[in-house]
TORKOL-4160 file (C-alpha; in steps of 0.2 Angstrom, whole numbers, padded with zeros to 4 digits, m for minus):
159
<pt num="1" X="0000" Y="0000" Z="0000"/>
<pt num="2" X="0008" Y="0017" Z="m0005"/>
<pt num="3" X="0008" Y="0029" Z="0009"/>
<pt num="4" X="0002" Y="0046" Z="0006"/>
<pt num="5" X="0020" Y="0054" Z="0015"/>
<pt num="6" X="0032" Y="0043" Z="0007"/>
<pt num="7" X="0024" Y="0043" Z="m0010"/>
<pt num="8" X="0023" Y="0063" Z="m0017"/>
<pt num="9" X="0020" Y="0057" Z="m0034"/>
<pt num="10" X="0005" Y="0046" Z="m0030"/>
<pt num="11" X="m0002" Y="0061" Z="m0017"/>
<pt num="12" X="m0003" Y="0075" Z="m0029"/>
<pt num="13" X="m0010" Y="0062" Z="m0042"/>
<pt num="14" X="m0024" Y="0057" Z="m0027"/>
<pt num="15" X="m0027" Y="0075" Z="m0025"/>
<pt num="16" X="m0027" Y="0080" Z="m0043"/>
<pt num="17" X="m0041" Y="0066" Z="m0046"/>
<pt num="18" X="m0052" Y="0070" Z="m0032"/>
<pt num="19" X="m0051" Y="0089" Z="m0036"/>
<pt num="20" X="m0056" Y="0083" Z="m0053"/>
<pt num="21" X="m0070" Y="0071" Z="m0046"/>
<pt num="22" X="m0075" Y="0085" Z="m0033"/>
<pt num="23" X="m0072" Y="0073" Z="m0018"/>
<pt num="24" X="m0061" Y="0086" Z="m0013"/>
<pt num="25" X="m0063" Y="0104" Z="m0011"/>
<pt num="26" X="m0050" Y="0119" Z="m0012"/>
<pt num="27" X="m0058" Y="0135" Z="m0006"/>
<pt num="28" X="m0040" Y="0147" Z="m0007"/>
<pt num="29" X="m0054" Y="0161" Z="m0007"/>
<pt num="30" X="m0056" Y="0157" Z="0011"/>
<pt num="31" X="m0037" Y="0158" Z="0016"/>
<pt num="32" X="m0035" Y="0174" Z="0007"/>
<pt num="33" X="m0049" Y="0183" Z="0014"/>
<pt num="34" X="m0039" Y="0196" Z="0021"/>
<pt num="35" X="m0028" Y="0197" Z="0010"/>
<pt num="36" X="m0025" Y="0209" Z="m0007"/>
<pt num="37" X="m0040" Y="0200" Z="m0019"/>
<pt num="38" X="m0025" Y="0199" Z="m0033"/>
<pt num="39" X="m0014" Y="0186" Z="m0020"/>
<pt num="40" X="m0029" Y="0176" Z="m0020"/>
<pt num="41" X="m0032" Y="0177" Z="m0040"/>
<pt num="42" X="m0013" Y="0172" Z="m0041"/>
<pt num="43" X="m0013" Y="0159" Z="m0030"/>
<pt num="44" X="m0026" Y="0151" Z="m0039"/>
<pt num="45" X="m0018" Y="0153" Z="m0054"/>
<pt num="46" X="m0001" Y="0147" Z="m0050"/>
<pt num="47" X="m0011" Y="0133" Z="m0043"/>
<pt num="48" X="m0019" Y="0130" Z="m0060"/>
<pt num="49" X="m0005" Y="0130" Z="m0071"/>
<pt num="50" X="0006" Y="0118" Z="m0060"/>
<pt num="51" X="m0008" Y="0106" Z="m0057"/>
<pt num="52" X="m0012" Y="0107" Z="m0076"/>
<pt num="53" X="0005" Y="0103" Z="m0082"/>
<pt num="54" X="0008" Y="0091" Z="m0070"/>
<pt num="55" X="m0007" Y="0082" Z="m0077"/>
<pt num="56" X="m0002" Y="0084" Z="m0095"/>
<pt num="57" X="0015" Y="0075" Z="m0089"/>
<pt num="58" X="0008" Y="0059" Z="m0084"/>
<pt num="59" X="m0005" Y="0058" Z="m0094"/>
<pt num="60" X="0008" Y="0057" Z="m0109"/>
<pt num="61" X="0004" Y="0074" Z="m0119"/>
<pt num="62" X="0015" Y="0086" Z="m0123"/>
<pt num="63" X="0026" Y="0091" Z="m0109"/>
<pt num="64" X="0034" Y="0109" Z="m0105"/>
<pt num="65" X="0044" Y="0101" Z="m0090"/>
<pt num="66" X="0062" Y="0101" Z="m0096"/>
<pt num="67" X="0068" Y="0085" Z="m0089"/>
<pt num="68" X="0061" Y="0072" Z="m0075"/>
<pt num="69" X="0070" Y="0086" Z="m0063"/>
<pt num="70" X="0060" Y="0098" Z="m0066"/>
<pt num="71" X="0045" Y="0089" Z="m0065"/>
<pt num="72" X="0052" Y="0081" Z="m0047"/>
<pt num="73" X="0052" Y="0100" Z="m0043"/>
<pt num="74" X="0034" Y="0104" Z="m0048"/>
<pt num="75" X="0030" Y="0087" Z="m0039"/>
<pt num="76" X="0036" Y="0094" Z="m0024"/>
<pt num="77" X="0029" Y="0111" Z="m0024"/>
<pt num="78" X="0014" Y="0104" Z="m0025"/>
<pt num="79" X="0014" Y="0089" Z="m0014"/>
<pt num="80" X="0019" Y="0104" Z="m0001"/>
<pt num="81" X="0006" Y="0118" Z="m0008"/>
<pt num="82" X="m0007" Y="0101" Z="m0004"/>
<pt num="83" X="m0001" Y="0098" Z="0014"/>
<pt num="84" X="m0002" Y="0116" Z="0019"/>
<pt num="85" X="m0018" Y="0121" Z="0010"/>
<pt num="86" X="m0025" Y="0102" Z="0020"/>
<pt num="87" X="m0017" Y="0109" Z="0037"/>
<pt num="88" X="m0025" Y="0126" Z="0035"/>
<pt num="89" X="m0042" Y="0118" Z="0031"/>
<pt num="90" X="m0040" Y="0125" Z="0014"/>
<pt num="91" X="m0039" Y="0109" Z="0004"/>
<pt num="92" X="m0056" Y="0097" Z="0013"/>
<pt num="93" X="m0064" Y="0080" Z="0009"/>
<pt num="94" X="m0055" Y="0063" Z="0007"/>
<pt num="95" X="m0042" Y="0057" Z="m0006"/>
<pt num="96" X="m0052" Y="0042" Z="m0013"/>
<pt num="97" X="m0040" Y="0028" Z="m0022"/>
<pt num="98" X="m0051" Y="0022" Z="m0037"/>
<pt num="99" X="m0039" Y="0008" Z="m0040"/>
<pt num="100" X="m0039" Y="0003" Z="m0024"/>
<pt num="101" X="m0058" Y="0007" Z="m0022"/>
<pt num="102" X="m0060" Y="m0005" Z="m0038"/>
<pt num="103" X="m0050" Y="m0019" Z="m0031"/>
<pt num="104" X="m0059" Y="m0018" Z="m0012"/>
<pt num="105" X="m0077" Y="m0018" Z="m0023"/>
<pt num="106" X="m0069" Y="m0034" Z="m0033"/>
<pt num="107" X="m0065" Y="m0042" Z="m0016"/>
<pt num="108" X="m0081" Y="m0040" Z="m0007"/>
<pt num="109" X="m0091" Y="m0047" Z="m0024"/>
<pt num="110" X="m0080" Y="m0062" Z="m0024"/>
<pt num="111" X="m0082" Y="m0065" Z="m0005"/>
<pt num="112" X="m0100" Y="m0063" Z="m0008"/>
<pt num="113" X="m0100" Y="m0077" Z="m0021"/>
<pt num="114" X="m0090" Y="m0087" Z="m0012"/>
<pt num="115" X="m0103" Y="m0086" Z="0003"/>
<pt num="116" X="m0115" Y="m0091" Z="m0007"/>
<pt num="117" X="m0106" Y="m0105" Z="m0014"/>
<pt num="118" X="m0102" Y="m0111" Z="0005"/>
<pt num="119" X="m0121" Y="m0110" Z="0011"/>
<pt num="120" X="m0124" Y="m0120" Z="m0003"/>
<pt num="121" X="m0114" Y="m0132" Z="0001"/>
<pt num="122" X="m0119" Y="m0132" Z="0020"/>
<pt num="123" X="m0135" Y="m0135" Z="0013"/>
<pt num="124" X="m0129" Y="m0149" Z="0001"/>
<pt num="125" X="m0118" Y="m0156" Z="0018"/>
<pt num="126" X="m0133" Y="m0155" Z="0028"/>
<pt num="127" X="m0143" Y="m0166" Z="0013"/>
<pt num="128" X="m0131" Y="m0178" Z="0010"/>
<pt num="129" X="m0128" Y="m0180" Z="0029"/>
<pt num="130" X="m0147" Y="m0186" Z="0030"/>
<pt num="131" X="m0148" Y="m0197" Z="0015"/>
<pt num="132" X="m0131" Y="m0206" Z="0024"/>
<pt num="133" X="m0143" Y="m0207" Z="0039"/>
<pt num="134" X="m0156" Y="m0213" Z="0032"/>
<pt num="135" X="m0146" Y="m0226" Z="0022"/>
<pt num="136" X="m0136" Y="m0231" Z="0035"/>
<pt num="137" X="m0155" Y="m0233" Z="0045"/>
<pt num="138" X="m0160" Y="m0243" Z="0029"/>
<pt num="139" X="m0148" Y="m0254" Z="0030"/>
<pt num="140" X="m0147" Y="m0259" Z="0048"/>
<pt num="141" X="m0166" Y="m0262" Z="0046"/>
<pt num="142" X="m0161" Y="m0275" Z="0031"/>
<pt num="143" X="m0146" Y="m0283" Z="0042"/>
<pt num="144" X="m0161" Y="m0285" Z="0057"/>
<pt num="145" X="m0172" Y="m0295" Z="0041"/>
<pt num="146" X="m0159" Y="m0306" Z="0039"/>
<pt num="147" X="m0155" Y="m0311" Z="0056"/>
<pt num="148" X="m0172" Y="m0312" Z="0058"/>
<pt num="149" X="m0174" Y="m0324" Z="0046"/>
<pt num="150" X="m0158" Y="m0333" Z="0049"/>
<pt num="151" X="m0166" Y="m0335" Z="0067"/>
<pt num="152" X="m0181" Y="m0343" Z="0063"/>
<pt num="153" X="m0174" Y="m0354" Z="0049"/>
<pt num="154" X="m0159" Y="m0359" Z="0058"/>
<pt num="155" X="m0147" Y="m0355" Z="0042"/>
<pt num="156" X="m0133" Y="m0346" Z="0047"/>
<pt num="157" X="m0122" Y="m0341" Z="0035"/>
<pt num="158" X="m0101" Y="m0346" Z="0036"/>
<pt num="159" X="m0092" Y="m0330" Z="0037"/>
């Protein structure tokens, strides 16, 4: 499992994603509200651009980073930018692992199907358990008819 403070890469990608799915929310508004309205605008801005090449960089599209360095920079600025703005309540919600999230949901449906699969074969244990009863009860019944018989005709088989 990749943790969230050793891992910067996979934390800005969590927080890029949940921005994008809105489970997370960035109200820089809020921080800045006794601040000069253009430090605030700026911010945001700077926010934007770094998150937005950063997302162009791993998805594979053209790339204005000049080398892994730089993008190992802009990796950090924001991996620290995402710790702040969470520890001044700017940044709220949860970062949501779909691939994880996927995997957990695959898990529970195949434990599911497996529980079913064991109840039915409680069930099928419980069924063959009484048919083995009942032909074990069967067949003493049988054995007591042919001692029964043997008694009263005085033939006794040789073993």
């Amino acid at each position: 499992m990749t943790s969230l403070i050793t891992d910067k890469h996979r934390t800005v990608e969590l927080f890029i994603e949940n921005l994008l799915w809105g489970r997370v929310k960035a109200e820089f508004f809020k921080y800045f509200e006794h601040r000069p309205e253009n430090e605030a605008q700026e911010y945001i801005e700077d926010m934007y651009v770094a998150i937005s090449r950063w997302r162009r960089h791993k998805a594979g599209e053209d790339s204005d980073f000049i080398d892994e360095d730089d993008f190992n920079r802009e990796t950090e600025k924001l991996y620290d930018a995402y710790i702040d703005a969470r520890i001044d309540g700017m940044i709220t919600g949860e970062l949501i692992d779909e691939k994880h999230e996927a995997t957990v949901r695959k898990l529970k449906r195949e434990i599911e199907a497996l529980q079913i699969k064991n109840k039915e074969l409680e069930e099928e244990k419980v069924r063959l358990t009484t048919e083995n009863i009942t032909l074990a009860n069967e067949l003493k019944d049988r054995q007591h008819i042919i001692d029964s018989y043997e008694k009263a005709s005085g033939y006794k088989k040789d073993d």
